[in-house]
C-alpha positions in Angstrom: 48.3 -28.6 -96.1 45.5 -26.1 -95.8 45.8 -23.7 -98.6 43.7 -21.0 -95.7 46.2 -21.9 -93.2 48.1 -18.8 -91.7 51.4 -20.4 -91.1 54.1 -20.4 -93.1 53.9 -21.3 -96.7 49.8 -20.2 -96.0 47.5 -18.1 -98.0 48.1 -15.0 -95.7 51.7 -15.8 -95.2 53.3 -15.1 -98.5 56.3 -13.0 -99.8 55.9 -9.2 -101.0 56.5 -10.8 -104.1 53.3 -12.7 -104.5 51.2 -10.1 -103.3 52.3 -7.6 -105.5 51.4 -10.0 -108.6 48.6 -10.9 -107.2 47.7 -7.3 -106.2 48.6 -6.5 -109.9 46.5 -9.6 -112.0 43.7 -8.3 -109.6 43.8 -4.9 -111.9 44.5 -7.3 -114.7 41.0 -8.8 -114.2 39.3 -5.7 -113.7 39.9 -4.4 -116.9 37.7 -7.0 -118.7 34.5 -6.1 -117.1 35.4 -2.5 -116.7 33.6 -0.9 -119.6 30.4 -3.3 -118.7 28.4 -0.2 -117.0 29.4 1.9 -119.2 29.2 0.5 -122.5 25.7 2.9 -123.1 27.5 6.1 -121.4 30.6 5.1 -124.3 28.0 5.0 -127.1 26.0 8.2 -126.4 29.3 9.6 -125.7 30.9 8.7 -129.2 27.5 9.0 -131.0 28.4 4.8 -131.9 25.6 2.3 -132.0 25.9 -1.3 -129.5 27.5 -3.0 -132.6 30.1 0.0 -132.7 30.9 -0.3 -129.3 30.6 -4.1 -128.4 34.0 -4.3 -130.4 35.8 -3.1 -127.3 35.3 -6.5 -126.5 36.3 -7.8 -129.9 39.3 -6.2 -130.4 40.4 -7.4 -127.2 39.7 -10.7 -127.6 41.4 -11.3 -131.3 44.3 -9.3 -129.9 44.5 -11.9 -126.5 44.1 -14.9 -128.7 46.4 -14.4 -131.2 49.0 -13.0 -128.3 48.6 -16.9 -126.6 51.1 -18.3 -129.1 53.3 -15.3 -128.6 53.7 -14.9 -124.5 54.9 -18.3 -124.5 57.9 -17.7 -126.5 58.5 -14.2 -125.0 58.7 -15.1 -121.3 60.6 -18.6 -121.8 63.4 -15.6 -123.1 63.2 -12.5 -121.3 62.1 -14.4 -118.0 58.9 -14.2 -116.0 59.3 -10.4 -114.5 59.9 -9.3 -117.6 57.4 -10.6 -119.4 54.8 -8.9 -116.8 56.5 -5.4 -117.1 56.2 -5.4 -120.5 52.4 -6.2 -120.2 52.0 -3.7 -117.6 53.7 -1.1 -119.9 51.2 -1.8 -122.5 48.2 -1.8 -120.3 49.3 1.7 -118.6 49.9 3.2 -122.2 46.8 2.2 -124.2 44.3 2.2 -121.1 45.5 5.7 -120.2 45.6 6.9 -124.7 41.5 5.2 -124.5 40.5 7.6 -121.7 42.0 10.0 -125.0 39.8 8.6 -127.7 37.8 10.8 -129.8 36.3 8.3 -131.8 34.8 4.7 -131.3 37.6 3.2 -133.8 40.2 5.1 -132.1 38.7 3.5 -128.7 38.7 -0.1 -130.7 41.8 0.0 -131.5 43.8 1.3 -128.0 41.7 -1.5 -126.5 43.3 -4.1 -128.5 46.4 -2.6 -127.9 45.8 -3.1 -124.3 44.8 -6.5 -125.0 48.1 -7.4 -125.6 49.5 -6.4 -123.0 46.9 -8.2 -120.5 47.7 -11.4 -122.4 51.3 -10.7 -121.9 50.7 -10.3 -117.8 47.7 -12.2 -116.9 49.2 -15.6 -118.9 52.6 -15.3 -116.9 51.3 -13.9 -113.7 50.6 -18.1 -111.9 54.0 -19.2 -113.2 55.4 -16.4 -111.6 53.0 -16.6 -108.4 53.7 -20.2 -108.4 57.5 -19.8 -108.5 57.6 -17.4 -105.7 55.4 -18.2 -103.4 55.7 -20.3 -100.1 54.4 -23.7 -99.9 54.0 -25.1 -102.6 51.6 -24.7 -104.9 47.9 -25.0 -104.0 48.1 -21.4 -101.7 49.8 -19.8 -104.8 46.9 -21.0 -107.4 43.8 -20.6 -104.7 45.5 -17.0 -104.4 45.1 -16.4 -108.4 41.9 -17.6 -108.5 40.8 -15.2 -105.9 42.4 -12.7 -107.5 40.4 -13.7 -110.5 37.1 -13.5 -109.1 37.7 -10.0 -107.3 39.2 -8.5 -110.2 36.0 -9.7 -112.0 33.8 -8.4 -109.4 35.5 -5.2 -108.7 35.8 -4.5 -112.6 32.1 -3.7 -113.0 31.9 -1.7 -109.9 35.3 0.6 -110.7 34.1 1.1 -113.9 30.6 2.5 -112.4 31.8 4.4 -109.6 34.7 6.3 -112.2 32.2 6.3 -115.2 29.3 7.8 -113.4 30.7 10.8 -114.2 32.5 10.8 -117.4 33.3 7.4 -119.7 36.7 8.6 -119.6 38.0 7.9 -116.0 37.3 4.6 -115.6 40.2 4.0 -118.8 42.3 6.3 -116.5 41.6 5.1 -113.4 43.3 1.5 -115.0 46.0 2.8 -116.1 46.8 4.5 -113.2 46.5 1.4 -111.0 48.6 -0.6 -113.3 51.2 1.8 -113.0 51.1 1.1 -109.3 51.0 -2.6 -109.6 54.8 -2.1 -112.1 56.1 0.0 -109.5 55.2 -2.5 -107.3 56.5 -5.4 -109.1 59.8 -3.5 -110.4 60.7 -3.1 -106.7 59.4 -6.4 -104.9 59.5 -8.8 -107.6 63.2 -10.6 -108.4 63.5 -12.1 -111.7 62.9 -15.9 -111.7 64.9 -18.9 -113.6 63.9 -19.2 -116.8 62.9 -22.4 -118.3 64.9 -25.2 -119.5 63.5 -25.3 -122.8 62.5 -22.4 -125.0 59.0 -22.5 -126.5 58.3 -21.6 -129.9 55.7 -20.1 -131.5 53.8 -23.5 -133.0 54.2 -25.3 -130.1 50.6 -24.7 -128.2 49.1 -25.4 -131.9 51.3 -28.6 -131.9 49.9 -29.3 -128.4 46.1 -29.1 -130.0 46.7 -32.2 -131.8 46.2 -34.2 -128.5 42.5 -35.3 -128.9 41.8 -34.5 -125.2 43.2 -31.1 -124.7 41.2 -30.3 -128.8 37.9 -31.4 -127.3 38.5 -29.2 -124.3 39.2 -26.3 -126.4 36.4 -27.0 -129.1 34.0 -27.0 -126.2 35.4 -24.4 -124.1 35.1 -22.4 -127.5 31.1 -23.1 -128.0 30.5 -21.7 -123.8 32.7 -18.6 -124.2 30.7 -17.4 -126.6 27.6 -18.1 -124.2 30.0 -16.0 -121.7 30.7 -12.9 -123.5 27.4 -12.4 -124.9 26.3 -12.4 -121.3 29.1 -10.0 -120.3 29.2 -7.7 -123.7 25.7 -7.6 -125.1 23.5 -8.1 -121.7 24.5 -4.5 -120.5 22.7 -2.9 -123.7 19.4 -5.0 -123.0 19.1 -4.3 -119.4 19.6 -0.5 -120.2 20.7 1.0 -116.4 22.7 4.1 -115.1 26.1 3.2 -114.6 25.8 2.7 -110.7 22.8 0.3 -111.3 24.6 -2.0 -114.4 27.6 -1.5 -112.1 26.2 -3.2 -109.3 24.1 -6.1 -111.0 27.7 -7.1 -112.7 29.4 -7.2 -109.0 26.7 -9.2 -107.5 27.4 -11.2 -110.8 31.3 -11.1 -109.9 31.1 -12.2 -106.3 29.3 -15.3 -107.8 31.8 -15.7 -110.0 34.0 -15.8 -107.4 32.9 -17.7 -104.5 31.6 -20.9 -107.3 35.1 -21.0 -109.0 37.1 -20.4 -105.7 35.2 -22.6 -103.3 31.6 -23.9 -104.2 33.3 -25.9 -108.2 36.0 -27.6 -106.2 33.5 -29.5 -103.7 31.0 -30.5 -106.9 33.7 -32.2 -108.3 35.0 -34.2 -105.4 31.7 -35.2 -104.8 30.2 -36.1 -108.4 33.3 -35.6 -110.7 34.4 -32.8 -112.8 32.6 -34.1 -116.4 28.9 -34.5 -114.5 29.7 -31.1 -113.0 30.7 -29.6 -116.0 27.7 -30.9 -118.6 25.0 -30.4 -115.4 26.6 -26.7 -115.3 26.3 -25.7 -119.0 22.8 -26.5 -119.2 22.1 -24.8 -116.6 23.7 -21.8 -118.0 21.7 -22.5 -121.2 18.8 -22.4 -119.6 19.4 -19.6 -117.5 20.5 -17.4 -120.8 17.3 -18.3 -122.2 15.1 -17.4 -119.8 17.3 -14.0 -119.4 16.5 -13.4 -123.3 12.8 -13.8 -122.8 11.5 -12.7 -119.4 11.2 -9.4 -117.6 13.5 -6.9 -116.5 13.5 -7.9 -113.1 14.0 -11.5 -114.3 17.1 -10.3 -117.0 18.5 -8.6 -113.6 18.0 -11.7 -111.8 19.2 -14.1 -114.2 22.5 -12.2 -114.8 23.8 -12.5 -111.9 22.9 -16.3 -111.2 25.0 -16.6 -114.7 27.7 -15.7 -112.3 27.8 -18.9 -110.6 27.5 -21.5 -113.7 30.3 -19.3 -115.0 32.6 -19.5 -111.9 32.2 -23.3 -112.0 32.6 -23.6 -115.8 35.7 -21.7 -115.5 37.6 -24.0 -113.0 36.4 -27.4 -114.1 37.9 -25.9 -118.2 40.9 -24.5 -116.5 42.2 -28.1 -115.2 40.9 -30.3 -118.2 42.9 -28.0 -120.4 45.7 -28.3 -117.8 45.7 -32.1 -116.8 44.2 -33.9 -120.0 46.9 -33.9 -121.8 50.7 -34.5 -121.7 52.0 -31.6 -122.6 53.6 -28.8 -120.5 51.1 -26.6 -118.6 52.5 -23.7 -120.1 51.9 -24.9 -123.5 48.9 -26.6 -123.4 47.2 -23.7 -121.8 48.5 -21.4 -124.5 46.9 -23.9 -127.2 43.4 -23.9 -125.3 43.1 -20.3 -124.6 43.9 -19.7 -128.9 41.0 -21.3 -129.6 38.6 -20.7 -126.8 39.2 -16.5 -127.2 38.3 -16.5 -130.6 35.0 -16.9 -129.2 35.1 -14.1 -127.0 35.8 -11.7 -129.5 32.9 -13.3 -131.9 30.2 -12.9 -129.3 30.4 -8.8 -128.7 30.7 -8.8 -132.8 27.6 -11.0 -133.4 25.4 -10.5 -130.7 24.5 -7.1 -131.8 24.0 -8.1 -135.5 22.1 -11.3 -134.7 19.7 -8.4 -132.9 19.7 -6.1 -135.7 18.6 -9.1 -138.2 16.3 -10.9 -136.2 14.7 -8.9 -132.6 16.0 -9.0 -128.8 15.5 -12.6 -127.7 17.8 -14.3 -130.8 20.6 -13.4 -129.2 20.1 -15.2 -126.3 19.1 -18.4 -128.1 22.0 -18.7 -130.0 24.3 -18.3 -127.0 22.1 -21.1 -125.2 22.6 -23.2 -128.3 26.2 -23.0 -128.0 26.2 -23.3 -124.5 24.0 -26.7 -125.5 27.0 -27.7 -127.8 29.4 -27.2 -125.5 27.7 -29.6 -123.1 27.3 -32.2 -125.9 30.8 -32.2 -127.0 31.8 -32.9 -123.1 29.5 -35.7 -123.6 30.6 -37.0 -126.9 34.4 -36.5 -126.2 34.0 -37.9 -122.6 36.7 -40.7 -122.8 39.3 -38.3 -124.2 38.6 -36.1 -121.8 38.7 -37.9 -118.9 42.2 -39.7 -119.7 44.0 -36.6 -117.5 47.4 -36.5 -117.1 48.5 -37.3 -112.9 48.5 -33.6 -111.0 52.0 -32.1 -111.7 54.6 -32.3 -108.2 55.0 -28.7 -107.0 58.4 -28.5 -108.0 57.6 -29.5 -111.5 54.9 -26.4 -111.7 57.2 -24.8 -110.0 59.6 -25.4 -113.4 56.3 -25.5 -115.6 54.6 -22.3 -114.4 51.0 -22.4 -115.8 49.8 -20.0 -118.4 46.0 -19.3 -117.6 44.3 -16.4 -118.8 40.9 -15.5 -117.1 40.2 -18.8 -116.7 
């Protein structure tokens, strides 16, 4: 069946349900590239220096990573619709108390507040999509991943159009549209079986000791911190208004977008998702490089074609982590996003203080490194990696769900 197919069990032909999750992990998205444009606006704001404010990202990050062994064991309890209320509770209440923050710690900490609560949605949203929408489950998980990619392309945008005039209303602009997206679900969304078996907390970290699904994370690990210092530290060195930064990181979303959702799943038909992958990292280590040392124009330029190694790195991780090993997609997700958003909430940390030790280019090298070591432990780890498990039936992800977070 084609997923783009407008007849019944189709992409355009699915329950109020799904489109109010979907509608709602669109938001979700946005919310990680929304303070991009205006991360100089927040320092000059709160009189904080790049280091200061780059730990919007970190706080977030820990917050999501740690929250991966928890989301598993809340929702296989309190059921899927739940679980995404909750999450949207938390997002509304610490986006909208940000907008509020006096202080850059104050600001820290209500962002990692509200990265709980995206853990909390986003990792339940495609089990629930997947459970309620029509046909199976290829329309359901194309229909994430475009949510995805807008919700990353429309983050950076939001944030510039609200934050061109104050820092402040882009926080309450979120929370605001979250509240929206749990009205919606509150009313359209029925609550969902819950599973068979109730995961506990050590199960994902049980899950790592498969050699294929630790090589994934290990790896995934090393590019995410080639990601997020990209998406945290880049919008200091290009130095734009808000509208400018706001646009160069849409351009860099649609990218994102139309190489995860369309342009990664040909390249790996065609030449197999381990050449695709390795090819694609070096490319982004090269491109990060050349980012760090040319121009402005040529910083602009290679921010936005990050966009596309990103968007193809993200899908060819997503279903390794999901297919290489035997465990249930739930849990092995949950086990490969612990380790890989450590990462993300080292890069905003370091990227800064690698600057402040050394000049503007080191950065940039040390994410090309890891981006580098990533690659190599795809090579090195090939033969665990490519061992993956047969694609799950549609009622068994149906049963499953699949925990992904961002990609």
């Amino acid at each position: 069946m084609d997923p783009f197919d407008a007849g019944a069990g189709g992409l355009l032909k699915q329950p109020k349900s799904v489109w109010a999750t979907a509608g709602a992990a669109v938001v979700a998205f946005m919310g990680i590239g929304l303070v991009d444009p205006i991360l100089p606006s927040i320092a000059q704001g709160l009189h904080a220096t790049a280091g200061q404010v780059s730990l919007l990202f970190t706080s977030y990050f820990l917050i999501t990573a740690v929250a991966m062994l928890v989301t598993g064991f809340v929702s296989s309890r309190i059921g899927g619709r739940k679980t995404l209320l909750l999450g949207l509770a938390f997002v509304v209440v610490f986006a909208g108390l940000a907008g509020t923050s006096g202080s850059v710690g104050e600001l820290v900490g209500f962002r990692a507040g509200w990265g709980l609560g995206n853990a909390l949605f986003v990792s339940t949203a495609l089990a629930v999509i997947v459970g309620a929408a029509a046909g199976g489950s290829a329309a359901a998980i194309l229909l994430y991943e475009s949510a995805l990619g807008l919700g990353m392309a429309c983050g950076p945008l939001l944030g510039a159009l609200l934050g061109d005039a104050s820092w402040r209303y882009p926080f309450f602009g979120t929370a605001f549209l979250m509240a929206v997206g749990f009205l919606c679900i509150a009313v359209f969304l029925k609550e969902q079986p819950k599973p068979a078996r109730k995961t506990s907390l050590l199960d994902p970290v049980k899950a790592l000791g498969h050699g294929g699904l630790a090589s994934a994370a290990v790896s995934a690990f090393f590019y995410n911190y080639t990601f997020f210092t990209v998406l945290a530290f880049t919008p200091f060195v290009l130095n734009m208004s808000p509208y400018r930064s706001g646009a160069v990181f849409f351009a860099w979303g649609v990218l994102l977008a139309v190489f995860s959702v369309i342009v990664a799943p040909r390249l790996q038909k065609r030449f197999g998702s381990l050449k695709v992958l390795g090819g694609s990292l070096i490319l982004l280590a090269a491109d990060v490089l050349v980012l760090g040392y040319g121009s402005h124009t040529t910083a602009v330029v290679c921010t936005i074609l990050s966009g596309a190694f990103i968007g193809v790195n993200n899908t060819v991780y997503t279903e390794l982590a999901l297919g290489v090993s035997d465990a249930p997609r739930p849990v092995a997700s949950a086990g490969y996003n612990f380790v890989r958003w450590f990462a993300a909430a080292a890069a905003p940390y370091f990227a800064p203080k690698i600057e402040e030790w050394t000049d503007l280019h080191i950065p940039f090298v040390v994410a090309a490194v890891t981006a580098v070591v990533s690659a190599l432990v795809v090579v090195v780890r090939r033969k665990a990696l490519t061992h993956e498990a047969e694609e799950l039936e549609p009622q068994h992800a149906t049963e499953d769900g699949v925990a992904v977070f961002a990609n």
